[in-house]
C-alpha beads as a LAMMPS data file, in Angstrom:
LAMMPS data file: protein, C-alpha beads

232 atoms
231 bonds

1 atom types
1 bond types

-500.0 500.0 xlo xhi
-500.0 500.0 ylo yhi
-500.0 500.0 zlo zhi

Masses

1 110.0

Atoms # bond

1 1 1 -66.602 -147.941 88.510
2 1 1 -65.850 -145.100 91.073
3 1 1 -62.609 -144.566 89.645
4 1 1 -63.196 -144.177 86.150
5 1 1 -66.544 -142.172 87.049
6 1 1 -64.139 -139.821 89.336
7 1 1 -61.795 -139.742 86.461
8 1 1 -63.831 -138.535 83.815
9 1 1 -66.912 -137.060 85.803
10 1 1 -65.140 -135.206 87.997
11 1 1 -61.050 -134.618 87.990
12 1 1 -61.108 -134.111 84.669
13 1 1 -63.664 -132.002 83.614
14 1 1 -62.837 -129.761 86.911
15 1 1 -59.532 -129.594 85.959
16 1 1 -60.348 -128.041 82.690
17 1 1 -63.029 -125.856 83.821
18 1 1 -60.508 -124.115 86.429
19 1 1 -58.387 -124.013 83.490
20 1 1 -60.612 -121.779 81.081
21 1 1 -62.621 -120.454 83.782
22 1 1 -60.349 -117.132 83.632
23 1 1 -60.101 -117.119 79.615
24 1 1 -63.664 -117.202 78.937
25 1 1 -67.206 -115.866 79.973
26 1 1 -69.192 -117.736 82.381
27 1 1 -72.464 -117.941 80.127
28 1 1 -69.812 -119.003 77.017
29 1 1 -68.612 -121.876 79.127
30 1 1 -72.306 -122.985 80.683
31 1 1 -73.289 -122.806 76.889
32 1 1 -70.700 -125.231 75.394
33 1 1 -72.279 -128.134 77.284
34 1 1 -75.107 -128.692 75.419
35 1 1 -72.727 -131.212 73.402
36 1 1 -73.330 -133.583 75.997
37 1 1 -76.444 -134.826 75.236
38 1 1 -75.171 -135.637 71.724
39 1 1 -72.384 -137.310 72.697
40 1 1 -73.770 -139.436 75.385
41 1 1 -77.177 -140.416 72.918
42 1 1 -74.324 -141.463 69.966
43 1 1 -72.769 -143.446 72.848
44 1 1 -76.479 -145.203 74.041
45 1 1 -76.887 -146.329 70.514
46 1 1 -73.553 -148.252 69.845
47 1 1 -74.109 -149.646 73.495
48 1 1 -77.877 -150.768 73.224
49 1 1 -79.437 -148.341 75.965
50 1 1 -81.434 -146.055 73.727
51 1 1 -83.353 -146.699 70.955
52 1 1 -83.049 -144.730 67.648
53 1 1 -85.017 -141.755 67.258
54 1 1 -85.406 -139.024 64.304
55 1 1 -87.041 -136.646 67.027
56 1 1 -84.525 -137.123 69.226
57 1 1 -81.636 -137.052 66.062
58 1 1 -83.780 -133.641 65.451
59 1 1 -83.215 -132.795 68.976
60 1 1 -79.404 -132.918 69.457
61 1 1 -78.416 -131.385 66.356
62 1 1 -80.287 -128.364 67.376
63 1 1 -78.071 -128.239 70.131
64 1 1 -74.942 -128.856 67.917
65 1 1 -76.174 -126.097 65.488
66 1 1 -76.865 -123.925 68.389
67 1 1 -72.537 -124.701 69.233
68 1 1 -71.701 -124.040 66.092
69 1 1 -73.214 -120.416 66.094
70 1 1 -71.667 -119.501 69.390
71 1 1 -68.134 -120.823 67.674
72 1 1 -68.112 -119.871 64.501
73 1 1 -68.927 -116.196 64.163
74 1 1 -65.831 -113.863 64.596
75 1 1 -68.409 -111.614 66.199
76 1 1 -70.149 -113.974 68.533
77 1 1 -67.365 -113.742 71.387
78 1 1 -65.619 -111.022 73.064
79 1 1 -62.312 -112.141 71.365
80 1 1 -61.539 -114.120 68.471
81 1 1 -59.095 -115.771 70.658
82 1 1 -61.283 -117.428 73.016
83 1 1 -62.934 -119.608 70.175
84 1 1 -59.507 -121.785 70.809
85 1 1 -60.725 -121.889 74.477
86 1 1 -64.121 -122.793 73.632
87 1 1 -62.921 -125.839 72.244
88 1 1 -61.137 -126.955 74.953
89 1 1 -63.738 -126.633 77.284
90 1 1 -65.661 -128.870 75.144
91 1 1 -63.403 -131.853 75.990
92 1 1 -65.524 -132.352 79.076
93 1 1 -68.602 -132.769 77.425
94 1 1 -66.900 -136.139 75.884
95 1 1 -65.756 -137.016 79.297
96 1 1 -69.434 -136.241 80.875
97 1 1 -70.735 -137.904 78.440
98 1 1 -68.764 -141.513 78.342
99 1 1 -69.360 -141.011 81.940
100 1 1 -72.925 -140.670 82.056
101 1 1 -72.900 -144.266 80.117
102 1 1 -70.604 -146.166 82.313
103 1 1 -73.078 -144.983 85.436
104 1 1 -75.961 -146.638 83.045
105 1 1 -74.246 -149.546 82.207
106 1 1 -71.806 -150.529 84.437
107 1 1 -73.236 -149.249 87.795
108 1 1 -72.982 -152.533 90.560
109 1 1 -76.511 -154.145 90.801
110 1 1 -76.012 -153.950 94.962
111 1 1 -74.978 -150.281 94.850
112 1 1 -77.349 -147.410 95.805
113 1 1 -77.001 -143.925 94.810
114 1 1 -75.932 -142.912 98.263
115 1 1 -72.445 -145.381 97.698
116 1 1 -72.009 -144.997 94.431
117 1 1 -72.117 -140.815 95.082
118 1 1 -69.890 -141.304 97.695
119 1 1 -67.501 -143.586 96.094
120 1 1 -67.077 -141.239 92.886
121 1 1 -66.548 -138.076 94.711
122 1 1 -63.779 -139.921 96.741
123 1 1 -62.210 -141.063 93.749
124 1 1 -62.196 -138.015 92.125
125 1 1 -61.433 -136.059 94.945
126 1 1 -57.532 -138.534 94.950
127 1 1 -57.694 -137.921 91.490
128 1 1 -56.919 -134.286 91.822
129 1 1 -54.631 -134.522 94.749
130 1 1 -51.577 -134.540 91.837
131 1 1 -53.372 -131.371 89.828
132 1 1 -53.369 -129.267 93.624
133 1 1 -49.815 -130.637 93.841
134 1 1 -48.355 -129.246 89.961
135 1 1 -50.252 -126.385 90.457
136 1 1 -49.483 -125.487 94.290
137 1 1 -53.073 -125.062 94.813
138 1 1 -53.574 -126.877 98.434
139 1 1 -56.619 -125.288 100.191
140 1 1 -58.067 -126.359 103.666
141 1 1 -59.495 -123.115 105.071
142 1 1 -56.042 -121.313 105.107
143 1 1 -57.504 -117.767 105.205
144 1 1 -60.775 -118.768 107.613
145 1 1 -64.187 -119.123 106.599
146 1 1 -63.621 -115.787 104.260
147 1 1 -66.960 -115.506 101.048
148 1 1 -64.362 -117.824 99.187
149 1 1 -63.734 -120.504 101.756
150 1 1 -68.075 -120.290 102.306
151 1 1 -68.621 -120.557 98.451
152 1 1 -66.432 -123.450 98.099
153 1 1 -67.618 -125.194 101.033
154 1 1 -71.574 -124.160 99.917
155 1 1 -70.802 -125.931 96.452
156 1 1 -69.387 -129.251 97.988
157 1 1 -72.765 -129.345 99.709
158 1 1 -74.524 -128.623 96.353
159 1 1 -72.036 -131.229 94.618
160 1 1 -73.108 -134.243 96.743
161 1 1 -76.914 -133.726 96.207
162 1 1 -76.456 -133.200 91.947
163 1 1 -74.223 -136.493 92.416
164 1 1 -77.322 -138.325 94.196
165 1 1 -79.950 -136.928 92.235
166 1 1 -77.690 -137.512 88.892
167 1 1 -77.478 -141.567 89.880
168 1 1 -81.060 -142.025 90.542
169 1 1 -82.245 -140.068 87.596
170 1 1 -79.776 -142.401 85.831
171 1 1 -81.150 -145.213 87.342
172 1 1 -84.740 -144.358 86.806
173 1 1 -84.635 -142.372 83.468
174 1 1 -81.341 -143.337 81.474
175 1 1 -78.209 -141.585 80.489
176 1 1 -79.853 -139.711 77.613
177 1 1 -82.725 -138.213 79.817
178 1 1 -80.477 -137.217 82.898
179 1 1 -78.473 -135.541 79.835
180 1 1 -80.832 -132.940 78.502
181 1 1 -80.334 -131.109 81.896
182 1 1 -77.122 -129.745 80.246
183 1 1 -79.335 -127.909 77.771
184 1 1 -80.601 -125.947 80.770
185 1 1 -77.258 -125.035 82.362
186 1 1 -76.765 -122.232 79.578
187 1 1 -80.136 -120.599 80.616
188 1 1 -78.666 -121.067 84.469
189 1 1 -75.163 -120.315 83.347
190 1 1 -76.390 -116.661 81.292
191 1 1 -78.411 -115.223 84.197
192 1 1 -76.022 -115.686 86.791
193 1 1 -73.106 -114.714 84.229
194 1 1 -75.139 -111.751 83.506
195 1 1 -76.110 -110.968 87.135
196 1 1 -72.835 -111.491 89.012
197 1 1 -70.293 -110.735 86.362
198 1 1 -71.653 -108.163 84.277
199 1 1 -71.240 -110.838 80.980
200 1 1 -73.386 -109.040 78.092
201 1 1 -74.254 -111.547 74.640
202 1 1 -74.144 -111.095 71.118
203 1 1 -76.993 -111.487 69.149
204 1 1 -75.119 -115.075 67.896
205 1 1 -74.736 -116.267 71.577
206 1 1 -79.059 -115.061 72.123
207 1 1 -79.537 -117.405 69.084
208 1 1 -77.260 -120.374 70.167
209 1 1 -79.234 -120.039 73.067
210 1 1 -82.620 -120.099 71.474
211 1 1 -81.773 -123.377 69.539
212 1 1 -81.059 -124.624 72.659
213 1 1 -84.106 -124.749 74.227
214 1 1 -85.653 -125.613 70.826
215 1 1 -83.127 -128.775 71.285
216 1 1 -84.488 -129.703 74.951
217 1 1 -87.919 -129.927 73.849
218 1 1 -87.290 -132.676 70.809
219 1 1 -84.649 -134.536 73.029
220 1 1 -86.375 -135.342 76.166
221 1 1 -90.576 -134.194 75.568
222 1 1 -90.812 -134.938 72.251
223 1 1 -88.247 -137.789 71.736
224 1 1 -89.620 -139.441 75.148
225 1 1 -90.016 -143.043 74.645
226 1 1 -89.354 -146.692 75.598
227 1 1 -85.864 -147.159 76.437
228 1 1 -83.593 -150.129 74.900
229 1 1 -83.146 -153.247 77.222
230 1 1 -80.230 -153.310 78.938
231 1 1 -77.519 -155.811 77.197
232 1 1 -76.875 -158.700 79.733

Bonds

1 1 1 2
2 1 2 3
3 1 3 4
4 1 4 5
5 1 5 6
6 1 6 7
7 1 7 8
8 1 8 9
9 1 9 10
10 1 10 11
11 1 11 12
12 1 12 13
13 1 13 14
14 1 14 15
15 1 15 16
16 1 16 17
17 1 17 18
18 1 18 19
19 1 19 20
20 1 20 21
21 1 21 22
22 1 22 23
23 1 23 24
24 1 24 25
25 1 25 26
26 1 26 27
27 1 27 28
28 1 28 29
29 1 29 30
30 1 30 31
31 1 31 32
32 1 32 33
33 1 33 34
34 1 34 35
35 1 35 36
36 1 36 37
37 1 37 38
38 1 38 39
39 1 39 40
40 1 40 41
41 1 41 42
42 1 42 43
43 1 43 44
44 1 44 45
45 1 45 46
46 1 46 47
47 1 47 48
48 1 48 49
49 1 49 50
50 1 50 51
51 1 51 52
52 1 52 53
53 1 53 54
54 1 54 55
55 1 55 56
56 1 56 57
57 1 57 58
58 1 58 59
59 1 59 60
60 1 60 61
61 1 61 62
62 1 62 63
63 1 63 64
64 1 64 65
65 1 65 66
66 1 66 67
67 1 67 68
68 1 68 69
69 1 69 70
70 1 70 71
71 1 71 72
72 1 72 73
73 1 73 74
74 1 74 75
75 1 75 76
76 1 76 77
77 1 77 78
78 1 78 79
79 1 79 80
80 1 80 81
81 1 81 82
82 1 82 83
83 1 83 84
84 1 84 85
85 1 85 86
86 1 86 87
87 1 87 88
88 1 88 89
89 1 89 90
90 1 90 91
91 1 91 92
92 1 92 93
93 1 93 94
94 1 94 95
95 1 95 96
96 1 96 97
97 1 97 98
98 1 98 99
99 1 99 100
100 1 100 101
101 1 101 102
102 1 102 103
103 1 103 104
104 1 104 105
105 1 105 106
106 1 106 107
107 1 107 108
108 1 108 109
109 1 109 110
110 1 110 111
111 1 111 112
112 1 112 113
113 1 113 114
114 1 114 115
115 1 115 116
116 1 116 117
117 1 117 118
118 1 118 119
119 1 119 120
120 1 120 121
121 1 121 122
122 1 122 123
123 1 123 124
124 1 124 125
125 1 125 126
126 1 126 127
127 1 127 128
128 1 128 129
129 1 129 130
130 1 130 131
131 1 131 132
132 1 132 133
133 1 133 134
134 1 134 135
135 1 135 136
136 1 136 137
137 1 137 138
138 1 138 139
139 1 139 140
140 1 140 141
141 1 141 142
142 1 142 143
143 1 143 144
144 1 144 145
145 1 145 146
146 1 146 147
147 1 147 148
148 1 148 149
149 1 149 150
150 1 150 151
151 1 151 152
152 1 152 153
153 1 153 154
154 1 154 155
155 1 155 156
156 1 156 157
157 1 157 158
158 1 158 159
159 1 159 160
160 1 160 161
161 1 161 162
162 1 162 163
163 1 163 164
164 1 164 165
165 1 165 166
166 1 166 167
167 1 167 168
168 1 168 169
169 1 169 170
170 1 170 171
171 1 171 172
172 1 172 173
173 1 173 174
174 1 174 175
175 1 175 176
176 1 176 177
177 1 177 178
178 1 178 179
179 1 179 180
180 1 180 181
181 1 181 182
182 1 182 183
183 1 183 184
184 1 184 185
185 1 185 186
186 1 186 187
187 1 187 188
188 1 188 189
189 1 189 190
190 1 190 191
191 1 191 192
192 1 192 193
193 1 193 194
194 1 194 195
195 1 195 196
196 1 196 197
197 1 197 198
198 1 198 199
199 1 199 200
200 1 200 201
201 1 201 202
202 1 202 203
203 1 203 204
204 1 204 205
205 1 205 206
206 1 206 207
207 1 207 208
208 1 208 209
209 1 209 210
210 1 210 211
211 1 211 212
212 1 212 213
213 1 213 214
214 1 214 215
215 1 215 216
216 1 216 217
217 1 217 218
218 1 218 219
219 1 219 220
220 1 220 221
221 1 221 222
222 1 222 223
223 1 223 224
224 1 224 225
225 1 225 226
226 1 226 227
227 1 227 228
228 1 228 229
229 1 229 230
230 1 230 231
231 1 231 232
């Protein structure tokens, strides 16, 4: 379980966020995550955790529709060219969200958050030892504790906690639930795009965002409800 949790929930999608992270706006990127809920309620259906729900059905293909206006309109991004880009990134919201399943479903009966947090983050963590290696990207506070050396260290610290607080919600709330929060990172990822890089939206990208949040309220306030029994 920690390996194929540090696989998928954090080597890969960290590889391929470093990867586009240059190519593409930071509010773009925060914004193609709201795939993961839909990916990761298809994937509590076939495997019995969540129940069906039309609200909830309603809910995620808000969020696909608000995707597909970010994507499809030449004038939505900066550059036609980073629509290729977009779609990469959107690899890890498959990944997330098979991951966010195998934490519901195959999580040990004996293991607390605090292990199981621990656990993945090692795992993932020897995962990308051979990514630093290809890319000749070792780092272990080469330059001193310079503002990059602080930020990195400052988002380790911020890492472990969203790894805690991600099992228990897990635990307490299901896969689906502890997935919605990825329809909030665009409003996170947009203000702090727009306040520390300067990004500026088109008029698509505002409405992607509004149907969004529209998307939010039918998956998890809306859409709440009993949750399947877990398959023996």
């Amino acid at each position: 379980t920690y390996a194929t949790l540090g696989a998928l929930a954090v080597a890969f999608p960290l590889t391929i966020f470093a990867l586009v992270a240059p190519k593409l706006p930071a509010s773009v990127v925060a914004i193609t995550q709201t795939l993961i809920p839909m990916m990761t309620y298809a994937l509590a259906l076939i495997v019995a955790i969540e129940r069906f729900r039309w609200t909830r059905v309603a809910g995620i293909g808000l969020g696909l529709a608000g995707v597909l206006l970010l994507v499809v309109p030449e004038a939505s991004l900066p550059e036609p060219g980073m629509a290729g880009w977009v779609l990469v990134v959107l690899l890890t919201s498959l990944s997330l969200a098979t991951a966010f399943i195998i934490a519901a479903r195959f999580r040990p009966a004996d293991a607390d958050s605090v292990m199981m947090a621990a656990g993945t983050l090692s795992a993932g963590a020897l995962f990308l030892l051979p990514v630093m290696a290809i890319e000749g990207s070792w780092w272990f506070l080469a330059a001193g504790l310079d503002t990059g050396a602080v930020a990195l260290l400052g988002q380790s610290v911020l890492y472990a906690v969203l790894w805690f607080l991600f099992l228990e919600i897990i635990r307490l709330a299901g896969p689906v639930f502890f997935s919605a929060n990825n329809y909030l990172v665009p409003v996170a990822g947009v203000a702090w795009g727009m306040a520390i890089f300067g990004d500026r939206l088109s008029v698509w990208v505002w409405g992607a965002l509004g149907l969004m949040i529209a998307g939010v309220v039918l998956l998890t306030v809306l859409g709440a409800g009993p949750r399947a029994k877990r398959p023996v």
